[in-house]
C-alpha positions as CSV (number, residue, x, y, z in Angstrom):
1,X,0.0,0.0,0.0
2,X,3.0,2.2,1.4
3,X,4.6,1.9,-2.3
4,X,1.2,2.7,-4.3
5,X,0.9,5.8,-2.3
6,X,4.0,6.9,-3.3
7,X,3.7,5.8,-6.9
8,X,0.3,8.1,-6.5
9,X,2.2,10.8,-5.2
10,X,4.9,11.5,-8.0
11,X,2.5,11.2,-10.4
12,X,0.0,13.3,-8.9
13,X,2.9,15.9,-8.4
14,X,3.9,16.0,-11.9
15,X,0.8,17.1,-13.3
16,X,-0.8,13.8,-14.2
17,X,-3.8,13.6,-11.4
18,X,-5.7,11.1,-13.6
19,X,-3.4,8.5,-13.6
20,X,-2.7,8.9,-9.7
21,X,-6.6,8.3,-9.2
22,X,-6.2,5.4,-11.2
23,X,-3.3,4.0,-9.0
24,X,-4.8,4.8,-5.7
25,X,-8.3,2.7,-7.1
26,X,-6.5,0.3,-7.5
27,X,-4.4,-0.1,-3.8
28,X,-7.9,0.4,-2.4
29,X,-9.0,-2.9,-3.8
30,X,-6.5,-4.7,-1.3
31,X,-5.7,-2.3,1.0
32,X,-6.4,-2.3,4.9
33,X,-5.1,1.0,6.0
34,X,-7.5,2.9,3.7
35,X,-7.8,7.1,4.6
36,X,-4.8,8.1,3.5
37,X,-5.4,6.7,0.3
38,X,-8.8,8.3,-0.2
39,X,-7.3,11.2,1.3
40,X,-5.1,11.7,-2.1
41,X,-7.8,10.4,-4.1
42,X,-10.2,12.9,-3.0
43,X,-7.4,15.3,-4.1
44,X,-7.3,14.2,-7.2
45,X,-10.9,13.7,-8.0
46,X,-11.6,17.6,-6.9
47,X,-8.8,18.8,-9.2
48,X,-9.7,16.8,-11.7
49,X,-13.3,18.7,-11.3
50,X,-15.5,15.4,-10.2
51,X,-17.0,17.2,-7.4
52,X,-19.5,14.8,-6.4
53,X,-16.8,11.6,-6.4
54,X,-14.6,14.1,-4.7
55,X,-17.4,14.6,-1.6
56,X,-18.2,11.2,-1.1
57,X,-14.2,10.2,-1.0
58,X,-13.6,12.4,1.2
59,X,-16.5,11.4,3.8
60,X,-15.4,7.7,3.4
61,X,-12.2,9.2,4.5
62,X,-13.2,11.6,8.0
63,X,-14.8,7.7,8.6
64,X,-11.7,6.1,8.5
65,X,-9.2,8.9,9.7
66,X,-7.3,8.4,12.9
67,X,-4.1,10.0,14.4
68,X,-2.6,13.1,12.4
69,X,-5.1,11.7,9.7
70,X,-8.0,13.5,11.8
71,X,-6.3,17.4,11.6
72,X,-6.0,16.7,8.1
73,X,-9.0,15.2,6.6
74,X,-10.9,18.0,9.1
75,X,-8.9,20.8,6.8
76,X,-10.2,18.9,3.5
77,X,-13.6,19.0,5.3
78,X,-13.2,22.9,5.4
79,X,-12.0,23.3,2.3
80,X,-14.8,21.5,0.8
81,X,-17.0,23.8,2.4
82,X,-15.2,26.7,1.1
83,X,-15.5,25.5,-2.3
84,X,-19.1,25.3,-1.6
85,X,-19.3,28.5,-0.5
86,X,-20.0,27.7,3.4
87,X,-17.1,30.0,4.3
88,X,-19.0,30.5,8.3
89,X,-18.8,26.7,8.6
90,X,-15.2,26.5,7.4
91,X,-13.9,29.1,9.8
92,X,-15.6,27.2,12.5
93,X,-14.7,24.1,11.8
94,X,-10.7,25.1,11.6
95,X,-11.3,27.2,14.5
96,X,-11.8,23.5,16.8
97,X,-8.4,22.0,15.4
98,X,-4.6,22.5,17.3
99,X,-2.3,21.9,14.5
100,X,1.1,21.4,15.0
101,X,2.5,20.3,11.7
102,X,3.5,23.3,9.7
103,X,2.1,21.8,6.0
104,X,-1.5,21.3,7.7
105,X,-1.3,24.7,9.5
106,X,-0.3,25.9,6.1
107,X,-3.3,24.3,4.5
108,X,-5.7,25.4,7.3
109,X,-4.6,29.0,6.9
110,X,-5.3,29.3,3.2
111,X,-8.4,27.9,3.4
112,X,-9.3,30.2,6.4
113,X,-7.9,33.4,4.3
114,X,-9.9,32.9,1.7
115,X,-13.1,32.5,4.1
116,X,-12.5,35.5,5.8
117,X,-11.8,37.7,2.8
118,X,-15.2,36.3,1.9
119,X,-16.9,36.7,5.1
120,X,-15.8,40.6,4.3
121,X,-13.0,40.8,6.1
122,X,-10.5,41.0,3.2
123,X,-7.0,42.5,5.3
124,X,-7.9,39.3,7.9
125,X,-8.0,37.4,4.7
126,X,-4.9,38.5,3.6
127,X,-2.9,38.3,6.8
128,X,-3.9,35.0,7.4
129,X,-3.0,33.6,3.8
130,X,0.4,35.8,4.4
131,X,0.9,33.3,7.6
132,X,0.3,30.4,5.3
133,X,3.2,31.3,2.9
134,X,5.2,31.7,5.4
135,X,4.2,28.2,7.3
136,X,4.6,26.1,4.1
137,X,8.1,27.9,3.7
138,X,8.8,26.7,6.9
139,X,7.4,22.7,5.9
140,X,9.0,23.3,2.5
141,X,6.2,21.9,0.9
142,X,6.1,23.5,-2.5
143,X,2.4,22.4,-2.6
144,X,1.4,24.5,0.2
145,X,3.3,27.3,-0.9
146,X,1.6,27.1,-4.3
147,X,-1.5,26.7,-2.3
148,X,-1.7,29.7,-0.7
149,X,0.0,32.0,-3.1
150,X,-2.6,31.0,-5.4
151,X,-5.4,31.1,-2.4
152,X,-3.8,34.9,-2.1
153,X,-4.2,36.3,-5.9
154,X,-7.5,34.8,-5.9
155,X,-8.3,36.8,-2.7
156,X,-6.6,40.0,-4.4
157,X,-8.5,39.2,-7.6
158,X,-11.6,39.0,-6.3
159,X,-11.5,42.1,-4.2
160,X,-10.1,44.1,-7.0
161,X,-7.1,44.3,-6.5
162,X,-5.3,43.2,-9.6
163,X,-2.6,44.8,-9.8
164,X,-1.0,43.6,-7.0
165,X,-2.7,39.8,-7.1
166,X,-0.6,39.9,-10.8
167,X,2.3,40.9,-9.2
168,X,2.7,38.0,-6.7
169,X,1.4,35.3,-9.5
170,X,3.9,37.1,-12.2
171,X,6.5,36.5,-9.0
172,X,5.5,32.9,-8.6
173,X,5.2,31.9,-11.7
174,X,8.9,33.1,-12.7
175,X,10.4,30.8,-8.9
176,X,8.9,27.8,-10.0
177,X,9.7,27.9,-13.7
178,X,13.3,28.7,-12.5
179,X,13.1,26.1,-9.8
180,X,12.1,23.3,-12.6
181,X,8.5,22.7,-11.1
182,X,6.1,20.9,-12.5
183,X,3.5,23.4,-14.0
184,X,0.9,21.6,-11.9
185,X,1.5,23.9,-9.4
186,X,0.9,26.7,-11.0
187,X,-2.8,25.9,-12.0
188,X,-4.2,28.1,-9.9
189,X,-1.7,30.9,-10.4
190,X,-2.0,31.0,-13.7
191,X,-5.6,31.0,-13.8
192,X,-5.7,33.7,-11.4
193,X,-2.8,36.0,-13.2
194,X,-5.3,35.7,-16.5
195,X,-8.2,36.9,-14.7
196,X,-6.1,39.9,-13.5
197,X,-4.2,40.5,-16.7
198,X,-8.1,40.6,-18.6
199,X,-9.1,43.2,-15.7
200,X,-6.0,45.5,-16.1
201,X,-6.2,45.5,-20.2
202,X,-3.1,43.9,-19.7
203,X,-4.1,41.6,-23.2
204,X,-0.8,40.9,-24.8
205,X,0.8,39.2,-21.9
206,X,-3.0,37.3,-21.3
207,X,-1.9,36.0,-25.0
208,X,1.7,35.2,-23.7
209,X,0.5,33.1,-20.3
210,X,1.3,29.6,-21.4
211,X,-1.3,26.7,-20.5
212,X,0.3,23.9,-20.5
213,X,-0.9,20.0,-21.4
214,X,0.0,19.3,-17.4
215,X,-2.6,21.8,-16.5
216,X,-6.0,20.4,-15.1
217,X,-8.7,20.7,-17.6
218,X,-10.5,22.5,-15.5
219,X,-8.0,25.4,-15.1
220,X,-6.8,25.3,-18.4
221,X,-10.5,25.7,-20.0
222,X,-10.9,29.0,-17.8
223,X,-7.2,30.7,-19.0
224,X,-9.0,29.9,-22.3
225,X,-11.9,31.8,-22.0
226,X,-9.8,34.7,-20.5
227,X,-7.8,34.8,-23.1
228,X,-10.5,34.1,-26.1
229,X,-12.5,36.9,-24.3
230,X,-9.4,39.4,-24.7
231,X,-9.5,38.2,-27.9
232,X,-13.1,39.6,-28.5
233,X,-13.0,42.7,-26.9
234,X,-10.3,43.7,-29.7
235,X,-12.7,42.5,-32.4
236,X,-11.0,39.4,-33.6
237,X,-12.6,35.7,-33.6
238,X,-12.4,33.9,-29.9
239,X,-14.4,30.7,-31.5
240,X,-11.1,28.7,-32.2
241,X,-10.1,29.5,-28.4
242,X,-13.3,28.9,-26.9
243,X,-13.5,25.2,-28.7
244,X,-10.1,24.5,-27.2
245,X,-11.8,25.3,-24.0
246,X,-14.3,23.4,-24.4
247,X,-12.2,20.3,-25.3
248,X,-10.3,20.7,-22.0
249,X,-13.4,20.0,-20.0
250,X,-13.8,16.2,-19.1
251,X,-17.5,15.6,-19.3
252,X,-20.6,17.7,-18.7
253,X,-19.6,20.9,-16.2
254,X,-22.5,23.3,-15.8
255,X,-20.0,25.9,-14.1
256,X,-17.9,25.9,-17.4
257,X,-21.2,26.4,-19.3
258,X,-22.1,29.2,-17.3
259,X,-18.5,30.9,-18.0
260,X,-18.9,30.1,-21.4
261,X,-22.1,31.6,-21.9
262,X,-20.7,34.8,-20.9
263,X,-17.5,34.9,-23.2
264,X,-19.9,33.8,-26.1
265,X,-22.4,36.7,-25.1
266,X,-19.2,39.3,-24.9
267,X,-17.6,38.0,-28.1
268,X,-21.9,38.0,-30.0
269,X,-21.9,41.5,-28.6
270,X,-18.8,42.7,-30.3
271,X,-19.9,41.6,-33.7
272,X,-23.4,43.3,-33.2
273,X,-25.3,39.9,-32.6
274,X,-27.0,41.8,-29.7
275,X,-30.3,39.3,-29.8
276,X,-27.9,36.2,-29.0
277,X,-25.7,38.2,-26.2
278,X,-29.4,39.1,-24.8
279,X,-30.5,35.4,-24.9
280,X,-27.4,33.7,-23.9
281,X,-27.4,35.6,-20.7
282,X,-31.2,35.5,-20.1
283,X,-30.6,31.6,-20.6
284,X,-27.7,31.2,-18.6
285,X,-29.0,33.4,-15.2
286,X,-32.9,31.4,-15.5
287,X,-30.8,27.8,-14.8
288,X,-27.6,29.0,-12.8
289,X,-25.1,26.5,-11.3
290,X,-24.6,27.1,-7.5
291,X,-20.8,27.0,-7.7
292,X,-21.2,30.4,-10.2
293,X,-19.8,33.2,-8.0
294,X,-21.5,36.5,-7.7
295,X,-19.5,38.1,-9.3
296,X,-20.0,36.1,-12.2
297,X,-23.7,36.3,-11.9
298,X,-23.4,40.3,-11.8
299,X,-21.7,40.4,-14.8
300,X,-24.0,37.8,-17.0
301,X,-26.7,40.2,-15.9
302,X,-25.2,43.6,-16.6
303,X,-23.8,41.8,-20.1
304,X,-27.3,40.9,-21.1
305,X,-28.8,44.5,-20.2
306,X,-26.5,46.1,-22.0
307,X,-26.9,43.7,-24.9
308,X,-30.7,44.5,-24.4
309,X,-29.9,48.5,-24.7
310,X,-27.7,48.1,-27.6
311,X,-30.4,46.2,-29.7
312,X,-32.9,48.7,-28.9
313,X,-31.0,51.5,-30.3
314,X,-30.2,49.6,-33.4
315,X,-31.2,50.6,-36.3
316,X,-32.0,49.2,-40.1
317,X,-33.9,46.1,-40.0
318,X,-32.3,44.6,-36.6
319,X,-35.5,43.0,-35.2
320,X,-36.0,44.5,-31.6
321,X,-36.9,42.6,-28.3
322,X,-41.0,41.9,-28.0
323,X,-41.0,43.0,-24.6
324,X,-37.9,45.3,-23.4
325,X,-39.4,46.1,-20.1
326,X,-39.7,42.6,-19.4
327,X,-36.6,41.3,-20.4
328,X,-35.1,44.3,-18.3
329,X,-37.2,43.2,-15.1
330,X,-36.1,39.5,-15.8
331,X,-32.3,40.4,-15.1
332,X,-32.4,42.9,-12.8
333,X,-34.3,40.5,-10.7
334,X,-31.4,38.3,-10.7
335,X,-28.7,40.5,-9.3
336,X,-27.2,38.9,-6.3
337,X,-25.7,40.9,-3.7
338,X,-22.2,42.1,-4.3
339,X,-19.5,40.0,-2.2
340,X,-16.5,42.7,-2.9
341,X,-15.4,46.0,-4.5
342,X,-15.4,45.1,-7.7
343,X,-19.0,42.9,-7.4
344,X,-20.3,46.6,-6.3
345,X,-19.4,47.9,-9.1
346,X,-20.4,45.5,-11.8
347,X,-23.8,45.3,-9.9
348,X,-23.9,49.5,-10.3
349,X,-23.0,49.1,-13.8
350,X,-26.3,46.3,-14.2
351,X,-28.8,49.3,-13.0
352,X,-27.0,51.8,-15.4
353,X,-27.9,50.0,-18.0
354,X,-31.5,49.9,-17.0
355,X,-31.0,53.8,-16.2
356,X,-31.0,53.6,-12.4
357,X,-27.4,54.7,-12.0
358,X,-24.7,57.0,-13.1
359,X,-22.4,56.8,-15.5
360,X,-19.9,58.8,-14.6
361,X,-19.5,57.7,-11.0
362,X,-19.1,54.3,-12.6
363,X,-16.2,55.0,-14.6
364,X,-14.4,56.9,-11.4
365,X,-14.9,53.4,-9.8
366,X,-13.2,51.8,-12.2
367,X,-10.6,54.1,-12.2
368,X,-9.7,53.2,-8.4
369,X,-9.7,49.3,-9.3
370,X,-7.8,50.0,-12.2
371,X,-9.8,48.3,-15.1
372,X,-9.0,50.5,-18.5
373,X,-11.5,48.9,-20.5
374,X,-14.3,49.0,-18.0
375,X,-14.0,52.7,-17.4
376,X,-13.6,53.4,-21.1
377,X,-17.0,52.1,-21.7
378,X,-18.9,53.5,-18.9
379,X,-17.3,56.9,-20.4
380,X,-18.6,56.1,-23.4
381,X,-22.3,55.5,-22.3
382,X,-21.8,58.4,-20.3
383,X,-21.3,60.5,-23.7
384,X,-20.0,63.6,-22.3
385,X,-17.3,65.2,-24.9
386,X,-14.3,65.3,-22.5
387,X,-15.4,61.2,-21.4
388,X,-15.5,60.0,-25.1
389,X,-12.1,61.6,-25.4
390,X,-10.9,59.8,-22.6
391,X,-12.8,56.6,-24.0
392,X,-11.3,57.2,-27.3
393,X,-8.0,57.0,-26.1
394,X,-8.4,54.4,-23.7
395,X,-10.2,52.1,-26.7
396,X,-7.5,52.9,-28.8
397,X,-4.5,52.5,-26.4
398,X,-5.9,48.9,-25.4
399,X,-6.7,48.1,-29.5
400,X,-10.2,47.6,-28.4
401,X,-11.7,48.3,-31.8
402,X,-15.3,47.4,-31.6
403,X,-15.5,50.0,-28.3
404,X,-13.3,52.6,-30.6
405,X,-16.3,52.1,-33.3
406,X,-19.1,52.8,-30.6
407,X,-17.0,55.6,-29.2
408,X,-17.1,56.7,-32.8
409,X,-20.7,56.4,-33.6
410,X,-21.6,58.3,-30.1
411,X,-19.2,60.9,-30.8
412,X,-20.6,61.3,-34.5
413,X,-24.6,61.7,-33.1
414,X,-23.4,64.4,-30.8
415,X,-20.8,65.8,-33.1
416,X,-17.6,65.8,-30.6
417,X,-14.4,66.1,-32.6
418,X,-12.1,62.8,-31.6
419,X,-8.4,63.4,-30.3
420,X,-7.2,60.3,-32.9
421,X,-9.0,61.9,-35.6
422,X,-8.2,64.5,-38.5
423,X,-8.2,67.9,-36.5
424,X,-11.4,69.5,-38.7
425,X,-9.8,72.2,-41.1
426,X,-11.7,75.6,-40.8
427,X,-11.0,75.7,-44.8
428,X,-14.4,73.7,-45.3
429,X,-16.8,76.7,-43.9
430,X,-17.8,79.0,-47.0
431,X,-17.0,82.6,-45.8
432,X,-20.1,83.6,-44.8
433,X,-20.0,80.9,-42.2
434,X,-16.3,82.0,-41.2
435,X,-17.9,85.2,-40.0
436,X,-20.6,83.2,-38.3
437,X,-17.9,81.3,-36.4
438,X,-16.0,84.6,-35.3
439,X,-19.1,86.0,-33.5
440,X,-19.7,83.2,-32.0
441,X,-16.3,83.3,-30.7
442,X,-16.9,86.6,-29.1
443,X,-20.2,85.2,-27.6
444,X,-23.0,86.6,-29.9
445,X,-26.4,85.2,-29.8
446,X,-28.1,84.2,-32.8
447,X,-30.4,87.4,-32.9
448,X,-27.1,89.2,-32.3
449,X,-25.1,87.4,-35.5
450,X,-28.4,88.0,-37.9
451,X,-28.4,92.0,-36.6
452,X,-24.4,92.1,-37.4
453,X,-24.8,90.4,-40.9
454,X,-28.3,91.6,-42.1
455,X,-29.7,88.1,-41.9
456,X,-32.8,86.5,-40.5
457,X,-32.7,84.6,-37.3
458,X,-33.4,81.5,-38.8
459,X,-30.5,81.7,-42.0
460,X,-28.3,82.1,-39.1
461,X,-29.3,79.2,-37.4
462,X,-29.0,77.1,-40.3
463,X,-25.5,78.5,-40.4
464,X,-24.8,77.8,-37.3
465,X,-25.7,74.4,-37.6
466,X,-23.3,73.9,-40.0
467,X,-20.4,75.3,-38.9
468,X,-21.3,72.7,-35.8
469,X,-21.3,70.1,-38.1
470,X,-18.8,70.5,-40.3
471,X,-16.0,71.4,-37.4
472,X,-17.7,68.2,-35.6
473,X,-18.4,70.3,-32.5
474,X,-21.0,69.7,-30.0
475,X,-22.1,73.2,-28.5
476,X,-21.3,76.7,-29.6
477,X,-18.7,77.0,-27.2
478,X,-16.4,74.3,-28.5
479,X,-16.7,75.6,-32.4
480,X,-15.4,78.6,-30.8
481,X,-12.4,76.9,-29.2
482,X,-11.4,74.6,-32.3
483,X,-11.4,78.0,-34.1
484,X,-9.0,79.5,-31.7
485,X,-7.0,76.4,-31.5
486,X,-6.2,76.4,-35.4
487,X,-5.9,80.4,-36.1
C-alpha cells in the first residue's frame, strides 16, 4: 500500500492527477489501512473537477481517519466547504483544530484566508493567507506554498485588487519555472494572473501566459476563456479559443457552461449579434449552477442589459426585443448581492444599464480598481465630450476596436471632434460661415449674428448648424475653441 501511495504521489505531483486516481483505485482494492489513500484520491478527484466523487471520498475518509489523519482530513472537510461557499462553517470548523504540523497549518490557513476575505474581512484574509506562505516555507512543501500564493491572488483578484494579485502570480510563476516545477502547481496561479491581466487590459501578456498539457482541464478551459475573451474585446474571432476550451473540460460541467455563456455573449456583442448576447445571458442566469460566483452572476446580468440597450437603439432592419421592459425586469431580478469592490461595481453598472445609475461615477470606480476597459465604456455610455475623449484613447490605447467604433458612432450623433481623428480644417466653412464662427467666438447670440450680418434669425441658425457640423463640434462653445486652436 505504502509503495502505491508513493507511486500516487509522483505522479500526482507531476501534473498527471488522472493517472494517480487510477493507481490509488487500485491499492484500495486490497488495502487495509484505507484514509490516507482516499485522502489523495479525494485530491485528485476535486482537481480533476469530479465534485460529487470528490465529496463522497472524502467522507469515506473523515470515517476512516485516525491520528494526524484527523487534523487533516478535518482541513479537507473545510475546504470542501469553502468550495461550496459555506465559508461561516469553514472558519468554524478550523477554528476547533490545534495543528502542530506546519504543511496542515499551512493548509488550514489558506483555506481560512480565503473564508475571511469572503466573510468581508479581506485585510484578515490577507494576513492569514500571508501566515500560510510563510508556514509552508517553513514545511518546504512546495504544494502549500503554491497553495496559498494561489489562495492569495484569488483573494486580491476578487477584491479588486489586480494589480497587486498579478504581481505576486507574475513573481510565482517566474520561482517555479526557475526552480524546474512541474506546471501543476501553478494551476491556480496561472488562472488567477489571467483573470487579472483581462481586468488591467493587460491583453498581450493574457496572449503570452502559457497553459500547459499538465494543466488540469478545468484550469486550463478557464485561461482559455480569459484569453479568447481578450481576444473579442479587440474585435477578432475567440471561437477557435473557446473550442479548445471546451475540449479541455472532461465531461458535462454546468459551471464551465455558465463561464462560457458569458464569453460567447461578450464575443456575440462585439460583432453586433445583440439578440444572441441578450439570450445567452437570459438563458444562462434562468438555470444557474450554485458554484457560479456572484460576481459572475453580476456580470451575465449587466452583459445581457447592456446587450438588451444596444439592440434597442439599433437601427436598419435589426429586429428589436417583443418585450424590453420585461426582459429588463427578468435580469435585474437576478442581481445577487455584491461580495467585494469590484462585485459593487459591476452590480452599479447592471442598473446603469436599465437607467438607475450613473455613468460617470461608474467609470471613477473603475478608475480606483484599475480596469482601463471597463472605465472606457462606462465613459462612453456616459457621452459627455471630454469622457469620449478619454474613451477614445483608452479604446485605442488597449486596440479595443469594436469600443473605438461605438465611441465613434456616439461621438458622431453628438458631433464631438475625436483626439485620434483628422483635427477639422476651418477651410471647409464657406466665408459667410467663417464670419458666423468669429461671433460666435466673441459670444453673440443668434439674434445678435443675424443684426451684425443683415440676416434673419433663422438663415443664421442654419449657419450655425453647419459650422457645428462640419467642425464636428457639440455646442457653440467648442466651435469657438477649435477655431482659436487652429488660427
Amino acid at each position: 500500500m505504502r509503495e502505491a501511495l508513493e507511486r500516487a504521489r509522483a505522479l500526482r505531483s507531476v501534473g498527471r492527477p488522472r493517472d494517480a486516481a487510477s493507481e490509488l483505485r487500485k491499492a484500495l482494492a486490497t488495502a487495509d489501512d484505507r484514509c490516507e489513500l482516499l485522502y489523495l484520491l479525494w485530491d485528485c478527484q476535486f482537481v480533476l473537477g469530479d465534485r460529487a466523487a470528490a465529496h463522497e471520498t472524502l467522507l469515506e475518509a473523515r470515517g476512516l481517519a485516525r491520528g494526524p489523519m484527523v487534523q487533516r482530513v478535518a482541513v479537507a472537510e473545510a475546504s470542501w466547504l469553502m468550495s461550496e461557499g459555506e465559508h461561516a462553517g469553514a472558519v468554524r470548523l478550523l477554528s476547533l483544530l490545534e495543528i502542530d504540523d506546519e504543511t496542515v497549518r499551512a493548509y488550514a490557513l489558506s483555506v481560512r484566508g480565503v473564508c475571511e476575505a469572503f466573510l468581508g474581512d479581506v485585510q484578515a484574509g490577507v494576513v492569514s493567507l500571508e501566515e500560510a506562505r510563510s508556514a509552508a516555507h517553513r514545511s518546504g512543501s512546495v504544494r502549500e506554498l503554491c497553495r496559498a500564493v494561489g489562495n492569495l491572488t484569488y483573494v486580491l483578484s476578487s477584491s479588486g485588487q489586480h494589480e497587486r494579485s498579478a504581481r505576486i502570480g507574475i513573481e510565482a510563476l517566474t520561482r517555479l519555472k526557475v526552480q524546474g516545477l512541474a506546471p501543476t502547481f501553478s494551476a491556480v496561479l496561472r488562472y488567477n494572473l489571467a483573470t487579472s491581466l483581462l481586468a488591467l487590459g493587460r491583453w498581450q501578456e493574457l496572449d503570452a501566459l502559457e497553459v500547459p498539457d499538465a494543466i488540469p482541464g478545468n484550469k486550463a478551459a478557464r485561461i482559455l476563456l480569459c484569453q479568447a475573451e481578450a481576444v473579442a474585446l479587440r474585435g477578432r474571432d475567440p471561437d477557435d479559443l473557446v473550442e479548445e476550451a471546451g475540449k479541455a473540460i472532461d465531461g458535462p460541467d454546468a459551471l464551465f457552461a455558465a463561464q462560457c455563456a458569458y464569453t460567447r455573449a461578450v464575443a456575440a456583442r462585439t460583432r453586433g449579434r445583440f439578440r444572441v448576447a441578450v439570450e445567452l445571458c437570459r438563458e444562462t442566469v434562468a438555470d444557474l449552477p450554485d458554484s457560479l460566483t456572484a460576481g459572475e452572476v453580476l456580470r451575465l446580468c449587466a452583459e445581457g442589459l447592456g446587450a438588451a440597450r444596444d439592440l434597442q437603439a439599433a437601427g436598419g432592419r435589426v429586429r428589436k426585443l417583443d418585450d424590453p421592459v420585461a426582459v429588463e425586469r427578468e435580469l435585474l431580478s437576478r442581481l445577487p448581492e455584491p461580495r467585494g469592490p469590484e462585485d459593487e461595481v459591476w452590480h452599479r453598472v447592471a442598473l446603469a444599464e436599465a437607467g438607475r445609475d450613473s455613468w460617470d461615477e461608474i467609470a471613477v470606480a473603475w478608475d480606483r480598481l484599475k480596469m482601463p476597459y471597463q472605465a472606457a465604456y462606462a465613459r462612453t455610455r456616459w457621452g459627455e465630450p471630454e469622457a469620449l475623449r478619454h474613451a477614445d484613447r483608452a479604446a485605442e490605447r488597449l486596440g479595443a476596436r469594436p469600443l473605438a467604433e461605438m465611441v465613434s458612432r456616439q461621438a458622431r450623433r453628438q458631433r464631438v471632434p475625436l483626439l485620434h481623428q483628422a483635427a477639422p480644417r476651418l477651410g471647409t466653412l464657406t466665408p459667410r460661415e467663417r464670419e458666423v464662427l468669429e461671433l460666435l467666438g466673441w459670444g453673440r447670440t443668434n439674434k445678435e449674428i443675424a443684426n451684425e450680418l443683415v440676416l434673419s434669425v433663422r438663415t443664421v441658425g442654419l449657419h450655425v448648424s453647419h459650422v457645428l457640423a462640419k467642425l464636428g463640434a457639440g455646442n457653440r462653445s467648442e466651435a469657438a475653441r477649435i477655431a482659436r486652436d487652429q488660427t
